[in-house]
C-alpha positions as CSV (number, residue, x, y, z in Angstrom):
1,X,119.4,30.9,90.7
2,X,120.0,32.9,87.2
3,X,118.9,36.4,87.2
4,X,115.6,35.8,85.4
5,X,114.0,33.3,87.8
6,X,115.4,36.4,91.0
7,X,113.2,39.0,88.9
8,X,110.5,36.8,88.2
9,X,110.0,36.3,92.0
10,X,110.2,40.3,92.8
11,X,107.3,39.2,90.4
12,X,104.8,39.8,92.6
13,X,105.2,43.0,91.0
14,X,104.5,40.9,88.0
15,X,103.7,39.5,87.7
16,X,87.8,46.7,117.3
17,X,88.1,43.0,117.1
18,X,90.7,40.0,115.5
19,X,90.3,36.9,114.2
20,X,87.8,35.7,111.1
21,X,84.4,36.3,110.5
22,X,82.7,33.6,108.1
23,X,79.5,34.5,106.9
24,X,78.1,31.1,106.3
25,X,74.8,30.4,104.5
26,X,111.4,31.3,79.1
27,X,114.0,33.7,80.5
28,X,112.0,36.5,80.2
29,X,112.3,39.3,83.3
30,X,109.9,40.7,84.9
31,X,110.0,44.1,83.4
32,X,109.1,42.2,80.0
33,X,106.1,40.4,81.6
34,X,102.7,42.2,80.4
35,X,101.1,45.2,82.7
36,X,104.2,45.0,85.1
37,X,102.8,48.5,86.8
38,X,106.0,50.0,89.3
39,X,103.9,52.8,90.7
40,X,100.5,52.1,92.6
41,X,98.6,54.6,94.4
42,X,95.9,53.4,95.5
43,X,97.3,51.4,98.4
44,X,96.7,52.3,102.2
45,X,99.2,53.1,105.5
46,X,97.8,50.4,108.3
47,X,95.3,51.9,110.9
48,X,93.5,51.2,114.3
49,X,90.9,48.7,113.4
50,X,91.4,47.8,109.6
51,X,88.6,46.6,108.1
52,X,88.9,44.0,105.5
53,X,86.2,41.9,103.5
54,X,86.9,39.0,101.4
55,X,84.7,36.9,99.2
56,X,85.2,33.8,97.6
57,X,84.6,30.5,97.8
58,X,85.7,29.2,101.5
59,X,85.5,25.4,101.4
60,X,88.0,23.2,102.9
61,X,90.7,22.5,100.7
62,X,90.1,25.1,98.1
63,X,92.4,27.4,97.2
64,X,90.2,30.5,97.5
65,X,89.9,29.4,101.7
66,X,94.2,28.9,101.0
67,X,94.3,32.8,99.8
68,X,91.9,34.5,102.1
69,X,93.8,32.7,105.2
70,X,97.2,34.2,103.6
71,X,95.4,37.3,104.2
72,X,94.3,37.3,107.2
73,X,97.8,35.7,108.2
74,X,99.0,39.5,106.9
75,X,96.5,41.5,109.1
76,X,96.0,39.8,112.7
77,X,94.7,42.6,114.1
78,X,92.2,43.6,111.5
79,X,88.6,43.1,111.1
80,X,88.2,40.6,108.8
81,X,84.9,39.3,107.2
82,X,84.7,36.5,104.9
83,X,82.0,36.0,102.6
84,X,81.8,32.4,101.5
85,X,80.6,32.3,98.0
86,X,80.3,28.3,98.0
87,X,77.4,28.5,100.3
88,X,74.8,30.0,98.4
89,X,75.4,27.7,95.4
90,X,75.3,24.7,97.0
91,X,71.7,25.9,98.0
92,X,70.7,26.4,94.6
93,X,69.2,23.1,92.8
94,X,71.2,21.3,90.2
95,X,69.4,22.7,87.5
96,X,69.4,26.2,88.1
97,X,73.5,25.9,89.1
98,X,73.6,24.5,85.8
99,X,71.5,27.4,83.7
100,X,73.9,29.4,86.2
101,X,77.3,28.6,85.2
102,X,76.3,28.3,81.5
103,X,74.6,31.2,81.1
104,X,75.0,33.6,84.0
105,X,71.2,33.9,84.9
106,X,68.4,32.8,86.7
107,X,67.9,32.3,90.8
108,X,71.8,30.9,91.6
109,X,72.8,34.6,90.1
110,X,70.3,36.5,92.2
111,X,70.4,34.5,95.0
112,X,74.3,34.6,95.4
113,X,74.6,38.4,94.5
114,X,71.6,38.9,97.6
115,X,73.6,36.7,99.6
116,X,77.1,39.2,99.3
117,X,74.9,42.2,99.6
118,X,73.3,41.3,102.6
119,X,76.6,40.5,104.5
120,X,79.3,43.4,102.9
121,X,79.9,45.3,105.9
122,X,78.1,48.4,106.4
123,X,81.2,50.5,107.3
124,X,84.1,51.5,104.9
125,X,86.4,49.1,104.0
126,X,90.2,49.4,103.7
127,X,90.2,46.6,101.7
128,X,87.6,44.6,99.4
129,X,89.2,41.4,97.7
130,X,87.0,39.3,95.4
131,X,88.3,35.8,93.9
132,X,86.7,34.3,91.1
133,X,84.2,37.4,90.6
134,X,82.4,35.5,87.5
135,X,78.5,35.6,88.8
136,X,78.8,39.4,91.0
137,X,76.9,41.7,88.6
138,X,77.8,45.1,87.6
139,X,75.1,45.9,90.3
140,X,77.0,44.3,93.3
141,X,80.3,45.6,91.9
142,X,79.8,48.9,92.2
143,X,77.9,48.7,96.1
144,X,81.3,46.9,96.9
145,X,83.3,49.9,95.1
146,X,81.6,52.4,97.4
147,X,82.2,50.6,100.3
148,X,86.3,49.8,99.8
149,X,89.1,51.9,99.8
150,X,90.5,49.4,97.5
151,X,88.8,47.1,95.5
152,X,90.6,43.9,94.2
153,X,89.8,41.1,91.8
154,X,92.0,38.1,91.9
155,X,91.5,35.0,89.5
156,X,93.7,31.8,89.4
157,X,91.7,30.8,85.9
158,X,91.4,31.6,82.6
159,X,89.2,34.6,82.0
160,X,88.3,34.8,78.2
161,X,89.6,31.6,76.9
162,X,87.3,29.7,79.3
163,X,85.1,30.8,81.9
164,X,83.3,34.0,79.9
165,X,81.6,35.9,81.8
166,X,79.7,38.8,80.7
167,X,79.1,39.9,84.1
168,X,82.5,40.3,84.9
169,X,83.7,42.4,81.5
170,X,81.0,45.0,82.5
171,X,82.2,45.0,86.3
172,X,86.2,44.9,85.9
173,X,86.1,48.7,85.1
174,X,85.3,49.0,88.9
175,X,88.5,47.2,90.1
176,X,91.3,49.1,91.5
177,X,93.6,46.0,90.2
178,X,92.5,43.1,88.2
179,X,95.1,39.8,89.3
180,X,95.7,36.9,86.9
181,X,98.3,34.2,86.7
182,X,97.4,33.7,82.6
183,X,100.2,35.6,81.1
184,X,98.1,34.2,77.4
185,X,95.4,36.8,78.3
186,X,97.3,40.0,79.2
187,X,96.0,41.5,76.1
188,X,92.3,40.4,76.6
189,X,92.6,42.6,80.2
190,X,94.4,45.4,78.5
191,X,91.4,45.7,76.3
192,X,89.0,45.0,78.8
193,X,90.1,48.4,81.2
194,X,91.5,51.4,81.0
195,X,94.7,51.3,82.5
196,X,94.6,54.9,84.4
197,X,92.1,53.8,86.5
198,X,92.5,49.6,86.8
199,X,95.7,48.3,87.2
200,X,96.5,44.6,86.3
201,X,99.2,42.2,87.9
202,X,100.5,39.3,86.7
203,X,101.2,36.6,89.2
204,X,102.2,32.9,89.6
205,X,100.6,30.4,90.7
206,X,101.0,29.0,93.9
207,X,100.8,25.7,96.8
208,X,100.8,26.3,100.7
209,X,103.1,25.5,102.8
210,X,101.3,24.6,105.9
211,X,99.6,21.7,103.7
212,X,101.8,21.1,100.7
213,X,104.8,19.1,102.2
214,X,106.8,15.6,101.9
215,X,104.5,13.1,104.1
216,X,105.3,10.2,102.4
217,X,109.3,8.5,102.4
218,X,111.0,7.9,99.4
219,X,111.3,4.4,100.1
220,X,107.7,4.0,100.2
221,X,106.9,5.9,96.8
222,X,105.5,3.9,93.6
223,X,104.4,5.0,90.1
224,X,102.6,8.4,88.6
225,X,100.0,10.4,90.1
226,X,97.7,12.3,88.2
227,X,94.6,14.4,89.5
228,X,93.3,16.6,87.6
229,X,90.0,16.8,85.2
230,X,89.6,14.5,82.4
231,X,90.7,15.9,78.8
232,X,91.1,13.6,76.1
233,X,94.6,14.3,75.2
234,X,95.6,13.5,78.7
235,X,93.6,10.1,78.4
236,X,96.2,9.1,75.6
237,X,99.2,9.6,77.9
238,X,97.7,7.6,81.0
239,X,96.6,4.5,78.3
240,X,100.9,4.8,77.8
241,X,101.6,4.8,81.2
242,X,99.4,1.6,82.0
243,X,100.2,-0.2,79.2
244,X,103.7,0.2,79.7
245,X,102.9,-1.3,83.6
246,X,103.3,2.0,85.3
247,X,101.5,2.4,88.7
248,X,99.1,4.8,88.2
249,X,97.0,6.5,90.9
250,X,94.0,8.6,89.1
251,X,91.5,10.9,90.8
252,X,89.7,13.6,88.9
253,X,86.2,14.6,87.1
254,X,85.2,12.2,83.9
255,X,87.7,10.0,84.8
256,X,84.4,6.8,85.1
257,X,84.6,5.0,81.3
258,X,88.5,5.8,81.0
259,X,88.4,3.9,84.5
260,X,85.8,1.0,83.4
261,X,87.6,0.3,80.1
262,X,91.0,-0.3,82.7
263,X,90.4,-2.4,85.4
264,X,93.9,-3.3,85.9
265,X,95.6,-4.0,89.3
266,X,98.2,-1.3,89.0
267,X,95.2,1.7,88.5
268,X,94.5,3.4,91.7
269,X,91.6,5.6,91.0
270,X,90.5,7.4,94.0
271,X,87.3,9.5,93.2
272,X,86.5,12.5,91.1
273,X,88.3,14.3,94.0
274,X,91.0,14.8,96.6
275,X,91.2,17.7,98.7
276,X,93.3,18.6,102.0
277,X,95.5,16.0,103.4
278,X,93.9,13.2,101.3
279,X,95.7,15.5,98.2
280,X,98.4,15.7,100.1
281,X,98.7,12.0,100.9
282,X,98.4,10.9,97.4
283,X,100.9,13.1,95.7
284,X,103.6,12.5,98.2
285,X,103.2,8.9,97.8
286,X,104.2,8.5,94.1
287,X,107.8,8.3,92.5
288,X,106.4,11.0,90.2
289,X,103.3,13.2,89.7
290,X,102.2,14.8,86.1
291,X,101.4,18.5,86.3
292,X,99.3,18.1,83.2
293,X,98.4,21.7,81.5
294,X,95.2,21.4,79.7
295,X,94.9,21.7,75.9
296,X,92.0,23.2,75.8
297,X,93.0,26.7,76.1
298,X,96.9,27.5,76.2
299,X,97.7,26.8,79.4
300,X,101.7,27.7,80.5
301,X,101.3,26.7,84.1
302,X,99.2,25.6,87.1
303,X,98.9,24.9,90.7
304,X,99.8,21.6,90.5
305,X,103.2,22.6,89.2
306,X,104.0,23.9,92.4
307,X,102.0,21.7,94.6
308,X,103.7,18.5,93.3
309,X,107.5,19.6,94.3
310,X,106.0,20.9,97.6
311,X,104.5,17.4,98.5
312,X,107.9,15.9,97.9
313,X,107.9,14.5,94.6
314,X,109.3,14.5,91.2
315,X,107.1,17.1,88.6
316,X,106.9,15.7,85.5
317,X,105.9,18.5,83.6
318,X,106.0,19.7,79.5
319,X,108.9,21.9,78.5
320,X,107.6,25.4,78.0
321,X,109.6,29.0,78.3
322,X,107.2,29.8,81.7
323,X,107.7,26.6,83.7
324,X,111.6,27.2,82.4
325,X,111.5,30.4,84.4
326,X,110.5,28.8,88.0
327,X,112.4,25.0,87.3
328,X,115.7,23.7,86.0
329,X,116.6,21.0,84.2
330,X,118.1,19.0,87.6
331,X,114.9,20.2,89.6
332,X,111.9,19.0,87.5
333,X,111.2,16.3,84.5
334,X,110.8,17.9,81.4
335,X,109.2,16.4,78.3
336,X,108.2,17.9,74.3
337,X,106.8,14.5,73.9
338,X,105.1,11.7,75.3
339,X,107.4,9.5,74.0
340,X,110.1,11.4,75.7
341,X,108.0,11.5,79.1
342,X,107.8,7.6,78.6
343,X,111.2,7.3,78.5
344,X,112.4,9.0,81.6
345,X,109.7,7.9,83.9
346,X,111.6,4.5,83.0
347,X,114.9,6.1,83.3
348,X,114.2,7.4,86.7
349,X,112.6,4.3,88.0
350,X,116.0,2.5,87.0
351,X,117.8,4.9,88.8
352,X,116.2,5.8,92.3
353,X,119.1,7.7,93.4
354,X,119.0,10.4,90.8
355,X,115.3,10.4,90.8
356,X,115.6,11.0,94.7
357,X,118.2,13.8,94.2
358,X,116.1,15.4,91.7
359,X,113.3,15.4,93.9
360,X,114.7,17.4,97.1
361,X,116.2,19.9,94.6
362,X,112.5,20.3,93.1
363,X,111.4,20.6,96.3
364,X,114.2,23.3,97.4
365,X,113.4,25.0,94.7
366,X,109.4,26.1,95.4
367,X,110.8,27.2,98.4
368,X,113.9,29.2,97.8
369,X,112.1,30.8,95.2
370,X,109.3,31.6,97.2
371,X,106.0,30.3,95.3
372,X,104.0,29.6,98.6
373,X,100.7,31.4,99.0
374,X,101.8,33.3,101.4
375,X,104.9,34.8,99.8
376,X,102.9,35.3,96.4
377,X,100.2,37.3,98.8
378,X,102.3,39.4,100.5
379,X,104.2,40.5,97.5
380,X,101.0,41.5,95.8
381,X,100.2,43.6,98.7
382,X,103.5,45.1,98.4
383,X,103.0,46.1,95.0
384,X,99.7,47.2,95.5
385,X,101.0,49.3,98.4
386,X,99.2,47.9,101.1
387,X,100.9,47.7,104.7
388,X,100.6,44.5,106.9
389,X,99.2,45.6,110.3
C-alpha cells in the first residue's frame, strides 16, 4: 500500500444496564485533507455506567441502524438509547412529509422534534450522536447540548450542495464535532462554525462487514448491477449497456419509464429498492457492479464504492484523485469515459480469469485498508478522544 492510501486510513483523523434501548414510535495525505484537527479536547475517560444516546433513522438495512450498532459494538457495557428518527415520519401523511422535506415546516418538523424531546434521557449524557440532523431545530439542539458531555453530528450526505437545511446551519454552532465524508464542502462547514468551539472531521465512507460479503460464486456471476437513484446521465450509460446485450440487473427510485421503454429479457429490474441481504444478494451475483457518483452535485465517492468490493465483485467506478486514494489500478475498474467503461466490461467478460483476480484483490483491499463501519467508527472516536468501555 503506498504511503498516501496508510495516512488516508489513520484518516479517521481525517478525515446500570447493557444492551440497546430503541425508542420506537488523488495522492493527497491526510495532513492535506481539509479541517484534519490533531488535538481534541473534548473527549471523555470511560466510566461506571456510560450513558450514551443516539438518534437517527433505525430501519433495517439503513446505514444510520449500520453506525449506531458500530457504536454500541464500542460500548457493551454502556447505557445506550436509540432514538429512531424514521418512526415519527412514517406517521406523518404523505403530504405533510412532503411540505416537510421541501421546506422544513409544518407538523412532520414538530412532530419529530416532540418525538426526540420526549425520549432524550433525563440524566447527563457522555455522549449525544445525531446522524442526519436536517429537521432537529435550533430548539432541540441546544436541550440535547445541555444534556451531553459531547455532542456529535455525523452526515454521510451532501450538506449544502443538496439537502439545505436552514435548521441545521442555525444548530451546527452547538456541535462539539461536525462529521462529513464530502471533502467538496469542507469550506461550506468552515464558514458555517467557528472552529474554537466546533471541530469538523472528514471521513470515508463506509460498508459493513457483517452484511457486505461474497455470497454469490464466481461461476455463478452474470452482467452489471446498478442500484442506485435515477439521474439522467446515468440513464445514458445503462441504454449502452443493454444495447450492447449486457445483463443488467436495475433497482432504484425513477427507474419505471426507463424500465417500460426496455422490456428486454436481459433487464433485471428489481424494485425502487433493495435493502439487507436482498442488497447483498444482488451485488454479489453480478460479474460487475457500477458505483455510479451522481452528477448532480460533485460527488467524489459513495457507499456503494465500498459496498461493491465487500460483496465480492468487480467496482466499476470513474477515475477520480479520491477513489485513487482507497483503489488501484489492479483492484477496481476505472473509466474517464463511457466509451472506455464499455470497452472493458467487454474486456473483462472475455477474460474471466483476470476479471476474477481483480475481484479478490478489490475485495482484499476494503479490508486491509480498513473501510468497514466499524473501523471508520472507532477511529472517529479515537480522534475525538473517546475511550471504548
Amino acid at each position: 500500500m503506498s504511503g498516501s492510501r496508510q495516512n488516508l486510513q489513520a484518516g479517521m483523523e481525517l478525515p446500570g444496564g447493557t444492551g440497546t434501548e430503541h425508542s420506537s414510535g488523488d495522492s493527497r495525505t491526510a495532513a492535506q485533507w481539509p479541517d484534519c484537527h490533531r488535538q481534541y479536547p473534548r473527549g471523555f475517560r470511560k466510566e461506571t455506567g456510560m450513558k450514551i444516546t443516539y438518534i437517527a433513522p433505525f430501519s433495517p438495512g439503513c446505514t444510520g441502524r449500520m453506525r449506531g450498532e458500530c457504536l454500541l459494538r464500542n460500548f457493551p457495557s454502556a447505557e445506550f438509547t436509540v432514538i429512531d428518527t424514521a418512526v415519527p415520519l412514517q406517521d406523518t401523511s404523505r403530504l405533510w412529509r412532503s411540505i416537510g422535506w421541501r421546506f422544513q415546516v409544518g407538523p412532520m418538523i414538530s412532530g419529530l422534534n416532540e418525538y426526540i424531546r420526549r425520549r432524550i434521557p433525563a440524566k447527563t449524557q457522555e455522549l449525544i450522536w445525531v446522524d442526519k440532523a436536517v429537521f432537529l431545530t435550533p430548539e432541540l439542539t441546544r436541550l440535547l447540548r445541555d444534556r451531553a458531555k459531547l455532542l456529535v453530528h455525523y452526515t454521510p450526505d451532501m450538506a449544502f450542495c443538496a439537502n439545505r437545511s436552514a435548521l441545521f446551519y442555525r444548530s451546527a454552532h452547538y456541535y462539539d464535532y461536525l462529521i462529513t465524508t464530502k471533502t467538496c464542502e469542507a469550506n461550506d462547514y468552515r464558514r458555517l462554525v467557528d472552529a474554537g468551539k466546533t471541530q469538523i472531521i472528514m471521513t470515508t465512507q463506509g460498508f459493513q462487514a457483517q452484511l457486505h460479503r461474497p455470497v454469490v460464486p464466481f461461476e455463478r456471476k452474470k452482467g452489471v448491477v446498478f442500484i442506485g437513484l435515477h439521474e439522467p446521465s446515468r440513464e445514458l450509460v445503462l441504454d449502452r449497456l443493454l444495447a450492447g446485450g449486457v445483463p443488467l440487473l436495475l433497482a432504484g427510485v425513477g427507474w419505471e419509464s426507463f424500465v417500460r421503454r426496455h422490456r428486454l429479457p436481459h433487464l433485471d429490474y428489481r424494485g425502487r429498492s433493495l435493502f439487507g441481504d436482498s442488497y447483498v444478494e444482488a451485488v454479489s451475483g453480478g460479474m460487475f457492479a457500477w458505483g455510479a457518483l451522481s452528477k448532480r452535485f460533485p460527488e467524489r465517492h459513495t457507499t456503494r464504492t465500498f459496498e461493491i468490493p465487500a460483496c465480492g465483485t468487480a467496482l466499476i467506478t470513474e477515475r477520480n484523485e479520491e477513489i485513487s486514494v482507497f483503489f488501484g489500478e489492479k483492484e477496481a475498474i476505472f473509466y474517464s469515459s463511457v466509451g472506455e467503461m464499455i470497452e472493458k466490461i467487454f474486456y473483462y467478460q472475455a477474460h474471466p480469469d483476470e476479471l476474477r483476480q481483480l475481484t479478490v484483490r478489490g475485495n482484499a483491499a476494503v479490508h486491509a485498508r480498513a473501510l468497514d463501519y466499524d473501523s471508520i467508527i472507532s477511529g472517529l472516536l479515537r480522534s475525538m478522544g473517546v475511550e471504548k468501555c
